[in-house]
DRENLUMRO-174402 format. One record per residue (C-alpha): z, y, x; residue in three letters. Coordinates in steps of 0.02 Angstrom, whole numbers, plus 50000, padded with zeros to 5 digits. Layout:
<rs>
ZYXALA
...
</rs>
This chain:
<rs>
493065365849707UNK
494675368749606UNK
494335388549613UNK
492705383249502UNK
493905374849357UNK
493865384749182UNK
495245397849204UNK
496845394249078UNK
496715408648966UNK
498675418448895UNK
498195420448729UNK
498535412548574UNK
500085402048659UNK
501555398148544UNK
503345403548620UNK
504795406348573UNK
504915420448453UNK
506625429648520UNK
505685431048687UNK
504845445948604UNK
506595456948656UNK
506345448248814UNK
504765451748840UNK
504925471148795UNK
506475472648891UNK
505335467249048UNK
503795478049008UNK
504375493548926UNK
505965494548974UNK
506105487849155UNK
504305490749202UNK
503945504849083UNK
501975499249084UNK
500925514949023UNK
499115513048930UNK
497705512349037UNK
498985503449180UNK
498105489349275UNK
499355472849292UNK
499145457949374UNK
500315443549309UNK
500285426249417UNK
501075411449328UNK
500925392349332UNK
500775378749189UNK
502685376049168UNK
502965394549116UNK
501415399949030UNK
502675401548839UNK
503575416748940UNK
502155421449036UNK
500995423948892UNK
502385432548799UNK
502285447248938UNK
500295444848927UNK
500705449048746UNK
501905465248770UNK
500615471348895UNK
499255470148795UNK
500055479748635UNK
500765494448762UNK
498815495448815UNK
498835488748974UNK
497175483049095UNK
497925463549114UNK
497265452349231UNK
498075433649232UNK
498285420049345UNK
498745404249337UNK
498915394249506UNK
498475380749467UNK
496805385049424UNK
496515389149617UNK
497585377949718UNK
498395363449719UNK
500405362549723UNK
501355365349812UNK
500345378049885UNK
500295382750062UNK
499605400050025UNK
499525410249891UNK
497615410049841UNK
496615425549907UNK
495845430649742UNK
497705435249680UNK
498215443649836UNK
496505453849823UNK
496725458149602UNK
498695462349651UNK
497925475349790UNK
497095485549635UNK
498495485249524UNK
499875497249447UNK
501045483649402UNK
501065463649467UNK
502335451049413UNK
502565434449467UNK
503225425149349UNK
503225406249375UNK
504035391749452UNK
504605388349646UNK
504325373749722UNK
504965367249895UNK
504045374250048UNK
503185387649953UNK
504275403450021UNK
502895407950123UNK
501505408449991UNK
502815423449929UNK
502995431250082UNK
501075432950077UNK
501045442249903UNK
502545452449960UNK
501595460250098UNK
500635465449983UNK
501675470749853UNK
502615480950013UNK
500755487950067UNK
500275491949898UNK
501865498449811UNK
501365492249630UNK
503165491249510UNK
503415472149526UNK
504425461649471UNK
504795446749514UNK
505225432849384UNK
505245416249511UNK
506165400849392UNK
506065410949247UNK
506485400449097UNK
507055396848918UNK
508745400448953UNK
508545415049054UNK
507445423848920UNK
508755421048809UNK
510285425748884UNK
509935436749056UNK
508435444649001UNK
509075452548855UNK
510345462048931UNK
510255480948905UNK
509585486749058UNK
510175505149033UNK
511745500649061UNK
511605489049179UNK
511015502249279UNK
512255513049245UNK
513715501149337UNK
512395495849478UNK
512155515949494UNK
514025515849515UNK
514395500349620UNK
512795507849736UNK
513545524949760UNK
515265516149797UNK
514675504049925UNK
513475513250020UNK
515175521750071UNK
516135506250122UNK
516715503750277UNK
517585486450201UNK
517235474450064UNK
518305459950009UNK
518015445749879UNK
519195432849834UNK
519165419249707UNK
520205407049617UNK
518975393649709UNK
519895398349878UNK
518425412749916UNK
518945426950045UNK
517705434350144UNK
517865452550236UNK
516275459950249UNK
515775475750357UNK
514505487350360UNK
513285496550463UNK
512725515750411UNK
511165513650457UNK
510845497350369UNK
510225503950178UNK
511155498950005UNK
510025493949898UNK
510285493449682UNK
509075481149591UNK
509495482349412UNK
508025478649334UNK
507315494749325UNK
505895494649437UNK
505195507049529UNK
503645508749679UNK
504865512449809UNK
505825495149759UNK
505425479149674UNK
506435472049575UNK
506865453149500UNK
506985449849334UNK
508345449249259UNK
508895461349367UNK
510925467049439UNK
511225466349594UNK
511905477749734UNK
511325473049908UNK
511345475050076UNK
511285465650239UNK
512935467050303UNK
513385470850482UNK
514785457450488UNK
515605443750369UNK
517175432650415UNK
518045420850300UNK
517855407450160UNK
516585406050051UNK
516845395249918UNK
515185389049803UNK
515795384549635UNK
514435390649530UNK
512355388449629UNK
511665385449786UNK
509935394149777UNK
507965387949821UNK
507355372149792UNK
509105365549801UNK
509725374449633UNK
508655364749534UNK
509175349149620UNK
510775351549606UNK
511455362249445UNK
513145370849440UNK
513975363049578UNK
515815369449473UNK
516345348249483UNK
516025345749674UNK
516155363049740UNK
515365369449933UNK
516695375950046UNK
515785387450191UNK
516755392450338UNK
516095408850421UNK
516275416650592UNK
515455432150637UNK
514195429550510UNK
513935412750556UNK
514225395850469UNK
515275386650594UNK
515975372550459UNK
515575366450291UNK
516315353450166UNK
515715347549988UNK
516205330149923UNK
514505328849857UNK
513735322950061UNK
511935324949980UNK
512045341749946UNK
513065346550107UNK
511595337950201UNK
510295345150131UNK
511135363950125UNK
511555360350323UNK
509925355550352UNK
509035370850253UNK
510345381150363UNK
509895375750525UNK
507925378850492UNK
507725390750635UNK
508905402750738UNK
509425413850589UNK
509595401350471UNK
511375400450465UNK
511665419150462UNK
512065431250349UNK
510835441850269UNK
511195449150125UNK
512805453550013UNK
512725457049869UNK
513825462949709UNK
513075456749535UNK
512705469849400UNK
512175460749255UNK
513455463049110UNK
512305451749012UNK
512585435049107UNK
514245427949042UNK
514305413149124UNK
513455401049280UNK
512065391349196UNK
511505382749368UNK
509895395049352UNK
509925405549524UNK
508545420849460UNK
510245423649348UNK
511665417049425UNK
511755428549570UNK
511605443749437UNK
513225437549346UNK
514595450549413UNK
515495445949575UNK
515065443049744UNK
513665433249796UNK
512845430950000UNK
511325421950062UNK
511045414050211UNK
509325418750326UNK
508085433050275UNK
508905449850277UNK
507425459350186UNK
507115468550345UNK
505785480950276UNK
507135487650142UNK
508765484950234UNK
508315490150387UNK
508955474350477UNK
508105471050654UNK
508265451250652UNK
507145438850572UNK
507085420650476UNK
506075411250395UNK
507415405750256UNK
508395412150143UNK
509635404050039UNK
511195410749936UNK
512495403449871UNK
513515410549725UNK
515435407849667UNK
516555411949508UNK
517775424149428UNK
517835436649583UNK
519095448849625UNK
518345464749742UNK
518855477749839UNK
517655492249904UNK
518945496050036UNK
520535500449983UNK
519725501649779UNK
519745486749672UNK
518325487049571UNK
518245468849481UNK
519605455849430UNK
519125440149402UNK
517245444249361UNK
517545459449259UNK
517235477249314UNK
518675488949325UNK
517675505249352UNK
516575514349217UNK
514865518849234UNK
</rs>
């Protein structure tokens, strides 16, 4: 039995030693893990440097850590997440998943998120964490990038109206419904909302978006590794009462494949979520999805419209975004970035 294996133990791995910051940004700072705290951390092989530099952090603040590594109980890609986690993550104060994605594994997460939504631990949740992202988005000061998602968050819960354009050729109008909830994940995590790390983002499902949506910068998934910054051979998405009725790309294996992801079930193709990025840390598009869709602008995703915090009524099995470059917005009649940088204070 693979569950039988000799369990692959956090300590005494070598990493990187500036993921330190990282790594207390994340558990003090983000998390703010207390002695005594119980936390389950899930990881795979690939990311067991970063993973066993929060197993580190947690274990100098004085925290109860229990570790997982998949791969000791299932084979991947896994087509559930293995019970023993799901049952540790019940007991916990804190869980964070911190490991690799790999195609046609979205449902073993939806299994630990039910949990994480039953339970209420602080998680966060670190999926294609790497190098790069330790070292740029993850040591962003997450004060104050709470501070402008605080600010975008009490601007847009207000809108009636949002616009984004782009040098790409972006313009999408998006609307809103009031009873549909904002919702500001900075990277300061709470019970009432998880968070991903690196966190900034300002999101909602949005009642209805018509436009052009141009992808210069990530498609997200499985397809983000696959693919990179798509900046040379941009995605050009035509949408129609939330819709995609038309897409082009020059690059016909990506346009297949995002079609095809898109078309997945009934909802695929719709919008569920806009979102404004927060995270004054993230300069540029790396092709790295956890951080491009924090890098401040507009970003939307196709499918899943986090029903239990939104408040959306419609399902999907999918969810996909998709994020651009250099945005100019307008909350209403307010313009609050030009060409990616903010134009109101915290």
């Amino acid at each position: 039995m693979v569950s039988e294996k000799k369990k692959t133990s956090l300590e005494n791995i070598s990493y990187d030693p500036l993921y330190k910051h990282a790594a207390e940004n994340a558990i003090d700072v983000c998390l703010r893990v207390q002695k005594g705290e119980r936390t389950t951390i899930i990881t795979d092989f690939e990311t067991l440097p970063i993973a066993a530099s929060l197993f580190d952090e947690l274990k100098l603040v004085g925290s109860i850590v229990h570790s997982f590594v998949v791969e000791d109980y299932s084979e991947r890609p896994m087509v559930h997440m293995p019970q023993e986690i799901l049952t540790d993550m019940e007991k916990s104060d804190v869980t964070i998943y911190c490991m690799q994605g790999q195609e046609n594994e979205l449902q073993t997460r939806k299994e630990m998120m039910a949990v994480v939504n039953k339970v209420k631990p602080r998680h966060a949740h670190m999926v294609n964490i790497n190098h790069e992202i330790m070292m740029e988005g993850m040591q962003a000061d997450f004060l104050a990038v709470d501070a402008i998602s605080k600010k975008v968050w009490e601007l847009a819960k207000q809108a009636k109206k949002i616009t984004a354009k782009s040098p790409a050729g972006t313009h999408i109008e998006a609307t809103f419904d009031p009873n549909l909830h904002w919702l500001k994940t900075s990277g300061i995590i709470t019970r009432e909302k998880w968070g991903n790390l690196p966190g900034g983002e300002v999101l909602t499902c949005p009642a209805e978006v018509n436009g052009v949506y141009v992808v210069d910068g990530v498609v997200g998934d499985y397809l983000c590794a696959e693919y990179g910054d798509i900046k040379a051979t941009p995605l050009t998405i035509h949408i129609t009462n939330s819709r995609i009725t038309k897409c082009e790309c020059e690059n016909q294996a990506l346009l297949e494949e995002f079609l095809e992801y898109t078309h997945t079930d009934e909802n695929s193709d719709r919008v569920g979520e806009f979102a404004i990025g927060t995270n004054i840390g993230v300069q540029d598009i790396r092709g790295l999805i956890l951080q491009d869709e924090k890098i401040p602008g507009c970003h939307i995703a196709f499918g899943y419209p986090y029903c239990e915090h939104t408040g959306a009524t419609w399902y999907s099995g999918t969810h996909i975004d998709v994020v651009g470059r250099a945005f100019d917005i307008w909350i209403d009649d307010l313009k609050i970035m030009e060409a990616g940088k903010f134009l109101i204070e915290a």
